[in-house]
C-alpha beads as a LAMMPS data file, in Angstrom:
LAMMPS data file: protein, C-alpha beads

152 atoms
151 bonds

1 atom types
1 bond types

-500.0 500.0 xlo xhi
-500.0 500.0 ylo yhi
-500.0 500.0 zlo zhi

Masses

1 110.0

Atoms # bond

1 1 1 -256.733 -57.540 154.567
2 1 1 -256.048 -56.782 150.966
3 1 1 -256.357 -59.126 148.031
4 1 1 -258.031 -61.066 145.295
5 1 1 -260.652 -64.215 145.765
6 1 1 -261.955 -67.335 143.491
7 1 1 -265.600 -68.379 144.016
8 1 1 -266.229 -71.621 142.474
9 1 1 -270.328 -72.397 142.066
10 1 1 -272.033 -74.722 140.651
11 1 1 -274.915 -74.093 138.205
12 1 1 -277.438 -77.420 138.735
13 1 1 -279.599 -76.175 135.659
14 1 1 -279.127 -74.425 132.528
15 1 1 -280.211 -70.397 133.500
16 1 1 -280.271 -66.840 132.069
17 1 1 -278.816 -64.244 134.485
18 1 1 -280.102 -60.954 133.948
19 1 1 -278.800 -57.822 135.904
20 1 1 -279.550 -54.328 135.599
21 1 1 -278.243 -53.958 132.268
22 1 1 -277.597 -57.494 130.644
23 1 1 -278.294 -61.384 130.318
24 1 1 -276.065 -64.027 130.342
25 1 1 -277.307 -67.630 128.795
26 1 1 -275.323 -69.661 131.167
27 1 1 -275.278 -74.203 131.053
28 1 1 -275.463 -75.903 133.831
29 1 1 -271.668 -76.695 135.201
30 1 1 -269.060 -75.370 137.466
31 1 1 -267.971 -71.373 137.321
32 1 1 -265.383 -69.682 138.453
33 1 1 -265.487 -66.677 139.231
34 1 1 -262.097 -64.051 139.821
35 1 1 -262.736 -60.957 142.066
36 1 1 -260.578 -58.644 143.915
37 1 1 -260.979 -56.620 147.245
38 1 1 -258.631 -54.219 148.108
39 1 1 -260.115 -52.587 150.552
40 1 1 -261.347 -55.645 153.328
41 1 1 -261.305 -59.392 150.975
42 1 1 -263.049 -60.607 154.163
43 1 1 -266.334 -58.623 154.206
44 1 1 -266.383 -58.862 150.023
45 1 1 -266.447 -62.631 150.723
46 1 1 -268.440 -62.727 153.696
47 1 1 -271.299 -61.078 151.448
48 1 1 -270.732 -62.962 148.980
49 1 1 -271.500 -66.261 150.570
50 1 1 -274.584 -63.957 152.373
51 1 1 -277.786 -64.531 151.200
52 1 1 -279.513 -61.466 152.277
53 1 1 -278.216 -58.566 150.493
54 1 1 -278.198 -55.870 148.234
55 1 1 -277.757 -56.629 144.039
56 1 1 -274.828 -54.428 143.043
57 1 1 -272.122 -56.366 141.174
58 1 1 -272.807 -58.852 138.109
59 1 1 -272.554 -62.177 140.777
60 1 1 -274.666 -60.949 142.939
61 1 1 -277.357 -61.904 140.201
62 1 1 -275.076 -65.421 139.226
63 1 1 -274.868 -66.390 142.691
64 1 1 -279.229 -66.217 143.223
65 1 1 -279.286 -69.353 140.654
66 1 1 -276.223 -70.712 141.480
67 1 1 -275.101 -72.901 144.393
68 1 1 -271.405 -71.206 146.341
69 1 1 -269.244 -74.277 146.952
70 1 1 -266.210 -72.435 148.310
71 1 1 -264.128 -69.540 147.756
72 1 1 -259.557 -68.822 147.888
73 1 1 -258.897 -66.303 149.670
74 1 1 -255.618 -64.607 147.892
75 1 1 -254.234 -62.093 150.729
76 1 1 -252.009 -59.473 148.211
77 1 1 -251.102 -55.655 148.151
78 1 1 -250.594 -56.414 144.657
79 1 1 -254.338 -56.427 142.742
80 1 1 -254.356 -59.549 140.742
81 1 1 -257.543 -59.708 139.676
82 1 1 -256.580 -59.754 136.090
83 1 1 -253.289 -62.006 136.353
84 1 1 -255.666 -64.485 137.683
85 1 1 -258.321 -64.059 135.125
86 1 1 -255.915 -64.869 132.578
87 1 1 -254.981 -67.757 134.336
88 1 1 -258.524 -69.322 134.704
89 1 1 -259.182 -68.583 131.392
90 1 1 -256.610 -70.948 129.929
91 1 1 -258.507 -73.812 131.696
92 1 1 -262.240 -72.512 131.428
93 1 1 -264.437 -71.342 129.145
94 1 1 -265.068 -67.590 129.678
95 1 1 -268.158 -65.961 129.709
96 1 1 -268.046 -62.786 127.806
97 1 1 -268.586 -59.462 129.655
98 1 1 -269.270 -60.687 132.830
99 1 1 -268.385 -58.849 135.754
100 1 1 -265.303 -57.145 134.098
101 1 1 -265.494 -53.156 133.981
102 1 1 -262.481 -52.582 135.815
103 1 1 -259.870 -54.396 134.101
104 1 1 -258.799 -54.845 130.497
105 1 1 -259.846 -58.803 130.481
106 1 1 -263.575 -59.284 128.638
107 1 1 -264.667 -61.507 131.628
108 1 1 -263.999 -62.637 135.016
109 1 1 -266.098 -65.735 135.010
110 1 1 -265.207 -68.590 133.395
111 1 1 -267.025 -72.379 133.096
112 1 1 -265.749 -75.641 133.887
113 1 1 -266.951 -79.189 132.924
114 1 1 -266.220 -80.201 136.078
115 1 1 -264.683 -79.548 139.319
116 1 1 -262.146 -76.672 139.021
117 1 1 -260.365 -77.486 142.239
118 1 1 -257.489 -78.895 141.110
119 1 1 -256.600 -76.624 138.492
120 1 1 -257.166 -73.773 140.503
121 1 1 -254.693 -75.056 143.162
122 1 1 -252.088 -75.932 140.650
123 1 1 -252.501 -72.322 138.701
124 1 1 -252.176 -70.563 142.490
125 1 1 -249.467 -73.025 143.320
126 1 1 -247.238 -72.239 140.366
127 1 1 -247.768 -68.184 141.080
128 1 1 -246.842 -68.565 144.209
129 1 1 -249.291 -67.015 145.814
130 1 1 -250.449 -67.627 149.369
131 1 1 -254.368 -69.210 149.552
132 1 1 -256.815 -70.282 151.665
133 1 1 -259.908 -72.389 150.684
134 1 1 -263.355 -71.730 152.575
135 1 1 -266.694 -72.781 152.155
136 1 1 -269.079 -70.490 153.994
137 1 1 -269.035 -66.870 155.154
138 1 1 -268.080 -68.030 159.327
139 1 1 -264.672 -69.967 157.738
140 1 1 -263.618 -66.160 156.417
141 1 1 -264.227 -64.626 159.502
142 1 1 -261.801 -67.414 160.998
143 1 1 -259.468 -67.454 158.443
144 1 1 -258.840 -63.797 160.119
145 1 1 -255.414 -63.254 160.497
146 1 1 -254.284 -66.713 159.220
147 1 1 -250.923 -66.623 157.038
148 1 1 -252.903 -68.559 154.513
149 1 1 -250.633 -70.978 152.020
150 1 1 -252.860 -73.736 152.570
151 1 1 -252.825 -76.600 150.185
152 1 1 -256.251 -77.644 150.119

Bonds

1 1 1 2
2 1 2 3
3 1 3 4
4 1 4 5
5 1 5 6
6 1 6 7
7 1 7 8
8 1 8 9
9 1 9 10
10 1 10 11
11 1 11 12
12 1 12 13
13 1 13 14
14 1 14 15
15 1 15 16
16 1 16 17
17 1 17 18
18 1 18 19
19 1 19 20
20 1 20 21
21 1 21 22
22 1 22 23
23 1 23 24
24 1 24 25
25 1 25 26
26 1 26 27
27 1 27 28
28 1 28 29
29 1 29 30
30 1 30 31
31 1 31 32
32 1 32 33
33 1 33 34
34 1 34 35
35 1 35 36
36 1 36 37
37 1 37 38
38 1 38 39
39 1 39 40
40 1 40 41
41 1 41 42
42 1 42 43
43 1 43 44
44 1 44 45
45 1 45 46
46 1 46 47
47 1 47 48
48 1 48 49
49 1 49 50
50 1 50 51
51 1 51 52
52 1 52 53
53 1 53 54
54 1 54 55
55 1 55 56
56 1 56 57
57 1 57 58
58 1 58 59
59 1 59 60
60 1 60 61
61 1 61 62
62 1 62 63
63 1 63 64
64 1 64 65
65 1 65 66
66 1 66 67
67 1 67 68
68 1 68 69
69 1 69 70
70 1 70 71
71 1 71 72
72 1 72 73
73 1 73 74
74 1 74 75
75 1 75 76
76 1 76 77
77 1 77 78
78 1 78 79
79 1 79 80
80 1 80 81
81 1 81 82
82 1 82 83
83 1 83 84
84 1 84 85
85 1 85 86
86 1 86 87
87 1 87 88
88 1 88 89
89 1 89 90
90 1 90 91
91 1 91 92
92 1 92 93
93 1 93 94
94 1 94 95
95 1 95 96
96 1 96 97
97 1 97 98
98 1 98 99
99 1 99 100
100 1 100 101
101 1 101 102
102 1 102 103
103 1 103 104
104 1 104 105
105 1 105 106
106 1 106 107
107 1 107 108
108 1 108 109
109 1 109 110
110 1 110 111
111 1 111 112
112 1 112 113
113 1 113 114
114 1 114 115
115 1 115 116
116 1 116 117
117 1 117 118
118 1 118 119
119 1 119 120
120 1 120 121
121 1 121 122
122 1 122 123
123 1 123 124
124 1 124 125
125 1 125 126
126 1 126 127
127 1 127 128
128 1 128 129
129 1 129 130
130 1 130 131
131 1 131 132
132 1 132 133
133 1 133 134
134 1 134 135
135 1 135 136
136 1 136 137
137 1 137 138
138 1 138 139
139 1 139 140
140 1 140 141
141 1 141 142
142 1 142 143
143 1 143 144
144 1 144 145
145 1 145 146
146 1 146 147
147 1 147 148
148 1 148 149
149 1 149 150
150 1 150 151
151 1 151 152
């Protein structure tokens, strides 16, 4: 399956993030987090909710400090990685540079106060978009071959 994801984390300290090339200052809070997959969205977020893996991508190194609470999978031909970026970003407080060299937005993670759920619903809600919420890697491998569009 084809399509974009949310991972929504929660940072229980304030932490720097450094990755090959860069370091992030990050506070303590929620993050969201906007990633695409076209080639299989369930292995992408199978691995990410994985704990034993290689570092490749920017939250690879985010997601070592930072607790995964649950991820949307977004089922799509269409890439919408960046349509949803600018979305989140209305609502959250981006984080420059961060995990965005493939698309013409500066970032792709974004900090919340608190909980992002229900903004998150309500901006996938009003795309239209079809979504289903998991919280560990074993709920993806269910959610195989679900029509998504749930609502929570």
């Amino acid at each position: 399956m084809k399509g974009s994801y949310l991972l929504v984390m929660r940072l229980y300290k304030d932490a720097i993030v450094r990755t090959k090339a860069r370091e992030f200052n990050l506070k303590r809070g929620y993050y969201v987090y906007v990633g695409s997959a076209m080639n299989s969205l369930e292995k992408r977020v199978t691995r990410h909710f994985s704990k034993e893996k290689k570092f490749h991508w920017h939250i690879d190194y985010l997601l070592r400090e930072a607790e995964l609470l649950r991820a949307y999978l977004i089922p799509s031909e269409e890439r919408l990685e960046e349509r949803l970026s600018l979305e989140v970003s209305r609502f959250g407080k981006p984080v420059k540079g961060f995990g965005a060299g493939d698309v013409k937005v500066s970032t792709n993670l974004y900090r919340f106060e608190g909980e992002p759920d229900e903004v998150l619903m309500r901006i996938l809600d009003r795309l239209g978009l079809k979504w289903k919420r998991v919280k560990s890697g074993e709920e993806v491998t269910l959610s195989v071959g679900d029509d998504g569009g749930q609502k929570g």
